[in-house]
C-alpha positions in Angstrom: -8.3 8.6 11.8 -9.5 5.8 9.4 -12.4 5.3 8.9 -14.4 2.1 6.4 -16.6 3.7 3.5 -18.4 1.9 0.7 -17.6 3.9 -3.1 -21.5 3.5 -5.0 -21.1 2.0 -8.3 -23.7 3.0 -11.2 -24.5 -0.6 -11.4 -25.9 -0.6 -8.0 -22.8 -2.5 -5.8 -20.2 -0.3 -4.5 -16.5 -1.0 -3.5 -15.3 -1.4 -0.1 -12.7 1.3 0.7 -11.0 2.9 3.3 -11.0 6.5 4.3 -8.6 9.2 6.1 -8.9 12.6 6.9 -6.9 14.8 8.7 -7.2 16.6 12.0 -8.3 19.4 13.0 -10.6 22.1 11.2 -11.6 21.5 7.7 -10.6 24.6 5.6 -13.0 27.0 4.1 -12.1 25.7 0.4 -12.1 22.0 1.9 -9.3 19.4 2.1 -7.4 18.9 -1.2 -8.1 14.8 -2.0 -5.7 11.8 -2.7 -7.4 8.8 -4.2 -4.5 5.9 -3.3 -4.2 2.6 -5.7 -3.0 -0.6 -3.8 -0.2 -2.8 -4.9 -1.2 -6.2 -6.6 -1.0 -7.4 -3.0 -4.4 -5.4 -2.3 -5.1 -4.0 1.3 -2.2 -4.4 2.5 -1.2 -2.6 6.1 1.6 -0.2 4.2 -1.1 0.5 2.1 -3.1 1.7 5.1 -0.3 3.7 6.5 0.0 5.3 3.3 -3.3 7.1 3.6 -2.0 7.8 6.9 0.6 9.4 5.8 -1.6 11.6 3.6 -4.2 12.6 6.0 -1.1 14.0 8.5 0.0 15.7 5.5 -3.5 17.7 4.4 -5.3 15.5 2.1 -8.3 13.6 2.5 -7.2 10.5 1.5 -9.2 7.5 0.1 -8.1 3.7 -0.4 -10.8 1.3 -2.7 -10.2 -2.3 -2.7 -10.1 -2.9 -6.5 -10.6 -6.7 -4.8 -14.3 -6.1 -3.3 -15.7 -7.4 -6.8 -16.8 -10.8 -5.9 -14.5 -13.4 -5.3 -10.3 -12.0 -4.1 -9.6 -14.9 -7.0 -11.6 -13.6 -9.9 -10.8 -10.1 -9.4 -6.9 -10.7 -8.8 -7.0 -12.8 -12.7 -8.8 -10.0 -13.9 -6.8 -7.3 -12.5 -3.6 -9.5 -13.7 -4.9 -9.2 -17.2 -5.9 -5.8 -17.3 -2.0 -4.9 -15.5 -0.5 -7.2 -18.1 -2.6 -5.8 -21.1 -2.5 -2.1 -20.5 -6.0 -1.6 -20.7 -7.4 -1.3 -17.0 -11.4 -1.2 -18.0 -12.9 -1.8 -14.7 -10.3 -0.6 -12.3 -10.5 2.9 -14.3 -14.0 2.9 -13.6 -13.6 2.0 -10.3 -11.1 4.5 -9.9 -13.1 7.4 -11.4 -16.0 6.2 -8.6 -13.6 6.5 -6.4 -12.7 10.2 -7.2 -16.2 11.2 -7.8 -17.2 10.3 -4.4 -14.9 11.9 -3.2 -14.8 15.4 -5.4 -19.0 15.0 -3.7 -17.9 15.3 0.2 -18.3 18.3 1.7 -15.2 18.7 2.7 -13.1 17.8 0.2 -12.2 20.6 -2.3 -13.5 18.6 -5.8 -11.1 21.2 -7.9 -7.9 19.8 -6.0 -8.0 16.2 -6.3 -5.0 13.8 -7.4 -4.4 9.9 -7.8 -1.2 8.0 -6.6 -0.4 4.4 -7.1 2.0 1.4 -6.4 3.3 -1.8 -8.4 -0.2 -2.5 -10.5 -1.6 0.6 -9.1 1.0 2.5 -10.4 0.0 1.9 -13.4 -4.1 1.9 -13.4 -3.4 5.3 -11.9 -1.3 6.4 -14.9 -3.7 5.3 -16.9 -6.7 6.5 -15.4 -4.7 10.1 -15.2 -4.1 9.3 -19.3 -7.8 9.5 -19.8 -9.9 12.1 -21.3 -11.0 14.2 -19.6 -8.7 12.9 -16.5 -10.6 14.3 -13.2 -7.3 14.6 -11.5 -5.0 17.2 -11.3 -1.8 15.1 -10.6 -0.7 11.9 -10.6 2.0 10.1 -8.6 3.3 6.6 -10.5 5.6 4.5 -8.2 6.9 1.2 -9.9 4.2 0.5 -12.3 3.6 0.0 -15.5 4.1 2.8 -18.7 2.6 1.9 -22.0 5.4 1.7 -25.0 3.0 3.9 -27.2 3.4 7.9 -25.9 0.4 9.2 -27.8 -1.7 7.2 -25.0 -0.3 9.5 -22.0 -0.9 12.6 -24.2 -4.3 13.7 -22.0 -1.7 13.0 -19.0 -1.8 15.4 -16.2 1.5 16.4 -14.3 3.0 13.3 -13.2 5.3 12.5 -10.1 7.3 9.1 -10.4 9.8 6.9 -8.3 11.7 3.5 -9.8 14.3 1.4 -8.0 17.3 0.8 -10.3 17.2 -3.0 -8.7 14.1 -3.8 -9.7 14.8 -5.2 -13.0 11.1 -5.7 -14.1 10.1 -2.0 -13.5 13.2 0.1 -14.0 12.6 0.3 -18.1 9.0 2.0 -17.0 10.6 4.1 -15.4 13.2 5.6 -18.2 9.9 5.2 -20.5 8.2 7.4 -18.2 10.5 10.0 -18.3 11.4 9.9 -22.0 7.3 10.4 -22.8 7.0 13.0 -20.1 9.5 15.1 -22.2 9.1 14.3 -25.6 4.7 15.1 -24.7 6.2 18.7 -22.8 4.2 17.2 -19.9 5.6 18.8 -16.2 7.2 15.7 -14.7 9.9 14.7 -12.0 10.3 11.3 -12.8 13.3 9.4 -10.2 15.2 6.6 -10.7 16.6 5.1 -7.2 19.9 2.9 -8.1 20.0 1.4 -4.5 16.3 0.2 -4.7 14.1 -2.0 -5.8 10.6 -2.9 -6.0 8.0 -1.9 -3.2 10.8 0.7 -1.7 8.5 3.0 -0.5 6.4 1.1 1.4 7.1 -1.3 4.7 5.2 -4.3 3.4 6.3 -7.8 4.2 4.7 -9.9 1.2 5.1 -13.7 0.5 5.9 -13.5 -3.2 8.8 -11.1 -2.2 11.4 -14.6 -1.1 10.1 -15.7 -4.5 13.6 -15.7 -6.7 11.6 -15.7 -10.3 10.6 -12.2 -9.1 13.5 -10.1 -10.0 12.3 -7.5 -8.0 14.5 -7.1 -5.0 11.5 -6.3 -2.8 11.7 -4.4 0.5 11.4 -0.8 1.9 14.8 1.2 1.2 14.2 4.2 3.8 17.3 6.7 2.3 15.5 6.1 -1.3 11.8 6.1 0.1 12.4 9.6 2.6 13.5 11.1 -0.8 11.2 10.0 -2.8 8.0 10.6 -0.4 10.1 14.3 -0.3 9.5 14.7 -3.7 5.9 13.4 -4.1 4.7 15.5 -1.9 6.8 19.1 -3.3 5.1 17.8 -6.8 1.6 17.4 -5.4 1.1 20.2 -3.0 2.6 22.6 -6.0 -0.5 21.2 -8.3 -3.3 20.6 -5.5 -2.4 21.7 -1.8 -1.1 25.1 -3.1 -4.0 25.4 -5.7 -1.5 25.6 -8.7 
């Protein structure tokens, strides 16, 4: 069940966010925790359903709106930048917020706790799993952003990654990925989907989607997405459900 939470921030505001947990009896350990990084889109309802789909699966799941910074306007530009420079200041610290709230719930096991993000969140979670030390134990990076310099994923933890070979602005992030992952020795399964294309994992119906300057090819591909969500999860219940 969802559930709306507010993340405390040390200057005294917090983030709004959005919480699910899953059913049934929390385990003695606590649940293992998923902090989820929206799309440029923000809080979208497949971003929603994606903590859904976490909470069914075991993890207490938690979605901050990197957008609840004063006005949707200034925090979009300044996101943009950030996205666009590879240097995601305040969304890394709202992440890391984010994770410490959660790593303080009762019932969430703070040991076992991973991030996962999409399109720009892909990449503020790549990031924020790049820094040192990185508080997470995973990462999952769908379409987003990889920087061209390996030595600044060399703090990585084990990361998890799906590209659509159709979206032509994301598909040489995802070769990147894979060719850092391996020449850093960092545990990866990196996935390249030649049918899709951006936003395939997700069911999301967004405007700048019809846009033909995007060369994204946006849309949910559900043969690529089933696999890939197949994936993801073997990767992160090997390095935080199953206590790896």
């Amino acid at each position: 069940m969802r559930q709306p939470v507010r993340i405390p921030l040390p200057d005294g505001s917090s983030l709004t966010a959005t919480m699910a947990l899953p059913k049934g009896t929390v385990p003695a350990a606590g649940w293992p925790g998923m902090v989820v990084v929206h799309e440029i889109y923000g809080v979208e309802p497949d971003m929603l359903h994606v903590i859904d789909i976490f909470a069914a699966h075991g993890y207490a799941a938690v979605l901050p709106d990197l957008y609840s910074h004063g006005t949707r306007i200034g925090c979009l530009t300044r996101a943009m930048h950030q996205f666009a420079t590879g240097k995601p200041g305040r969304p890394a610290a709202d992440i890391d917020a984010t994770r410490r709230w959660l790593a303080d719930r009762e019932d969430v096991d703070g040991g076992r706790l991973g991030v996962i993000g999409f399109c720009m969140g892909g990449g503020f979670a790549l990031a924020y799993a790049a820094s040192e030390p990185p508080g997470v134990r995973a990462v999952s990076v769908n379409y987003g952003a990889v920087p061209r310099d390996q030595e600044e994923l060399r703090a990585v933890c084990p990361v998890v990654g799906s590209y659509g070979g159709r979206d032509l602005g994301f598909v040489p992030h995802g070769s990147r990925l894979r060719e850092h992952m391996r020449a850093l020795g960092v545990e990866h399964d990196v996935e390249i989907y030649p049918a899709a294309g951006h936003s395939f994992m997700t069911d999301g119906h967004h405007p700048i989607a019809k846009l033909a300057l995007f060369p994204l090819r946006h849309g949910l591909v559900r043969p690529a997405a089933d696999d890939a969500w197949q994936r993801t999860f073997a990767f992160l219940d090997k390095h935080l459900a199953n206590g790896e």
